[in-house]
N, C-alpha and C positions, 0 to 999 in steps of 0.2 A: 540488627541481625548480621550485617555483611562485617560489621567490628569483631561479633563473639567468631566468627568463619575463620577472619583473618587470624586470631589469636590461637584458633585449634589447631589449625594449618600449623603455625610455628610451633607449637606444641609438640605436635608430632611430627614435625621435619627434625626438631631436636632429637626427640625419641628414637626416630628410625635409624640416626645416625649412631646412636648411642649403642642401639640393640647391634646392627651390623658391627661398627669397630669390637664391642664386646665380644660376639659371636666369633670374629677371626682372632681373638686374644685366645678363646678360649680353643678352638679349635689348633691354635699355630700351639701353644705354651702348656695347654692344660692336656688335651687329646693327643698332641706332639705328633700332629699331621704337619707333615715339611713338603708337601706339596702343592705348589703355587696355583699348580691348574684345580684342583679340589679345591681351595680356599678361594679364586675368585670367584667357580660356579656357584659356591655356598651364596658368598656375598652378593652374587647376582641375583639369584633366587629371592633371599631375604629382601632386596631392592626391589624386586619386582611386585613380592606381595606386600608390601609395606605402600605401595605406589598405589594398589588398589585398596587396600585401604583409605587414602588421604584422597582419590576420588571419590570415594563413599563420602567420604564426611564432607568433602567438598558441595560435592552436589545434592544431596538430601536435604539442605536448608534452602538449594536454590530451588529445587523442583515443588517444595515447599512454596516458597511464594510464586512459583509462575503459576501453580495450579489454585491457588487462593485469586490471583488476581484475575486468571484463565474463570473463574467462577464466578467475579465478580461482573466483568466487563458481561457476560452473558445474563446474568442476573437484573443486571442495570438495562440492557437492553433490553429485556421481557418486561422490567417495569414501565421504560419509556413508550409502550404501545400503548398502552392502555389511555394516559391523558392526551396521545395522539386523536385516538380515534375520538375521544371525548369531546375535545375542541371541534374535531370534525362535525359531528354527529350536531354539535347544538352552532355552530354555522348555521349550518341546512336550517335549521327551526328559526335562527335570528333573523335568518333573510326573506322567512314569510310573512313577520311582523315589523320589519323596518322597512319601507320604500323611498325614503327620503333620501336627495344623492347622497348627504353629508354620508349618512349612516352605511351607503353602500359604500363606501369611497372607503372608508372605516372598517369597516367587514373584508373589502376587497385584497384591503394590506394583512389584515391577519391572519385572511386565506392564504396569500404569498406564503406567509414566513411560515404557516403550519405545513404548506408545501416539501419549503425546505426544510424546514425540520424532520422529514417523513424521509424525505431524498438520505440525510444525514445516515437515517436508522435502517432504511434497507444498504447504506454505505456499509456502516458496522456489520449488519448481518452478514451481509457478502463477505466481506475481511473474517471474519471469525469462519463462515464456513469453507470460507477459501483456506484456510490455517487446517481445518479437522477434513482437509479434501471430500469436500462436500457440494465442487461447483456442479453446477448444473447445464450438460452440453445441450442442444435442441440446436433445429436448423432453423433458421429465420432469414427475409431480404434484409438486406442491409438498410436497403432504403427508408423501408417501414421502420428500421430503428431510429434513423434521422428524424424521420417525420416528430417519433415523440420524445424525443430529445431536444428535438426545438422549438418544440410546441412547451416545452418547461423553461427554456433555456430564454428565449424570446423575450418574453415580462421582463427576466430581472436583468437585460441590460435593452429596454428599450431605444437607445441613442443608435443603435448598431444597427451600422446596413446592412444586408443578407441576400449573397448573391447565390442559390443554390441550385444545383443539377444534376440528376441522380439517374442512372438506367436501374432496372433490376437485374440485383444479382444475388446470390443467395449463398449462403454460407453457414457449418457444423463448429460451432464455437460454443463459449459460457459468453449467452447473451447478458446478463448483467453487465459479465467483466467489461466486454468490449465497448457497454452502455456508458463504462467509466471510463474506456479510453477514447471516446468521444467527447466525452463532457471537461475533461482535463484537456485537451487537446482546442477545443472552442475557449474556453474557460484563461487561457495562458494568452490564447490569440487576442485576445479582449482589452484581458492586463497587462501587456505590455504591446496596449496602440494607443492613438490620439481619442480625446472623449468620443468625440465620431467617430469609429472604427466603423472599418468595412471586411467585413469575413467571407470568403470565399469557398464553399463546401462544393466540391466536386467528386464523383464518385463514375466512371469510364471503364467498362469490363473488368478488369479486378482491381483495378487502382482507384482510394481513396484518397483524395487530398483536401487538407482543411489550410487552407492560406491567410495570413494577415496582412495587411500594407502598415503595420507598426513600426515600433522603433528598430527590428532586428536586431542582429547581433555577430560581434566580431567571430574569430577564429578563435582563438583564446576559451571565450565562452561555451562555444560548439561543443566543445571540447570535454566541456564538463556540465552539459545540461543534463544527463541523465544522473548524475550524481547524487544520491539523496539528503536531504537538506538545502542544495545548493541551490539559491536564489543568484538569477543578474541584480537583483535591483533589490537589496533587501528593505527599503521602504512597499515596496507591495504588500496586502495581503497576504495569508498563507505562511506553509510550512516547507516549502521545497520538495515533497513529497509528488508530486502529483505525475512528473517526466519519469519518476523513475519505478513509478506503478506500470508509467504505457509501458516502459524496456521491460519492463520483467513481464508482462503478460503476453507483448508480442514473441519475445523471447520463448514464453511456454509454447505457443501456439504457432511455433516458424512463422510468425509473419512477417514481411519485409518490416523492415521503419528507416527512413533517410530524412532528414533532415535537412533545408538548405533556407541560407540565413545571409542577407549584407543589413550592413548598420544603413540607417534611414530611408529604408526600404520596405523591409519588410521580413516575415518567416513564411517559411511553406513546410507540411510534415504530411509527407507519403506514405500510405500504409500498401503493401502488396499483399493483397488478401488471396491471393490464389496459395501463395505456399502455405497457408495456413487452414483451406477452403474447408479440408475435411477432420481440422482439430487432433491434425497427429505432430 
């Protein structure tokens, strides 16, 4: 598709060139207009509508497939609920007829992953309706949010110590988003610390801080974590995506974010949730 673009493009880069030099030929030689300032507005003009043109044809194949793909990715999401809840639904029923450990222990990992897999698809929902600004503000404590963020979070890195402290404080955001810039924020703390990590979740009248004692990280790096794509460690996990979801949503939301990092030490990442308390 982006081959036949490219060749219509040059097509009529040629063309427009052709029409205009033609156009001052005929206007200078045949109309026997000798006026420089007429003959460049002409040719300006012709340039300009010629230019809207070659964005028409430009973009109409493109807006073509984002709205096929834009249809698909929501398409694929409506299909992916359905053997969600399937898996779920007959869980429940296997674990009234299995008592045996083996058979829980078995059950218990499948329930994980249908977990995450459920996490995944309310992820895509959110990103698709966050794209059609469709988030969803409510007031909620923060704490409460922790609570079940690390009541998911907890299972799937059992090694990790968890040292957490939280006052109530309450705040006018898109609870989702912020559900993601917690889970990215724990999630990074994890991945780049020793198998025993120890994560520090603190939460003190409007300042949140989620701390690691991992490998930190230079100046250099600082530098460029919110970058998208950009991994320290590209043997990790992951897309490099996840730093530069928190900047852009604390960003929408003025909320503070600072960062502070030494190599074999540790990271700490501060959120100042007051500038952002009431989601303007």
């Amino acid at each position: 598709m982006f081959r036949n673009v490219e060749i219509a493009l040059i097509t009529l880069y040629m063309m427009s060139v052709a029409i205009i030099v033609g156009s001052i030929y005929i206007v200078y030689e045949v109309v026997k207009v000798h006026q420089w300032g007429i003959i460049i507005l002409l040719a300006l003009m012709l340039g300009i509508g010629m230019g809207k043109v070659v964005v028409i044809v430009a973009m109409e194949p493109l807006k073509e497939y984002f709205n096929h793909l834009d249809r698909f990715s929501k398409e694929t999401l409506h299909e992916l609920n359905l053997p969600i809840n399937t898996i779920t639904a007959n869980l429940s029923m296997l674990r009234k007829t299995n008592s045996d450990e083996k058979s829980i222990k078995r059950l218990d990992r499948i329930e994980m992953a249908t977990v995450m897999l459920k996490e995944r698809y309310n992820e895509l929902d959110y990103l698709i309706k966050k794209q059609m600004e469709q988030e969803s503000i409510e007031t909620f404590e923060i704490g409460e949010l922790l609570d079940e963020r690390l009541a998911f979070l907890k299972p799937l890195y059992p090694d990790v110590e968890w040292e957490v402290t939280a006052e109530a404080y309450e705040v006018t955001l898109d609870r989702k988003g912020f559900a993601k810039v917690i889970d990215n924020l724990i999630d990074n703390g994890v991945k780049y610390s020793p198998p025993s990590a120890c994560i520090t979740i603190s939460l003190y009248e409007d300042t949140l801080s989620i701390c690691d004692k991992g490998f930190g990280m230079d100046e250099m790096t600082l530098v460029r974590i919110f970058d998208r794509y950009y991994q320290n460690d590209s043997t990790m996990a992951g897309y490099g995506i996840g730093l530069g979801l928190v900047k852009r949503y604390c960003d929408r939301y003025k909320i503070g974010l600072h960062v502070r990092s030494q190599l074999d030490e540790g990271t700490c990442v501060t959120l100042e949730l007051n500038r952002g308390k009431h989601g303007k």
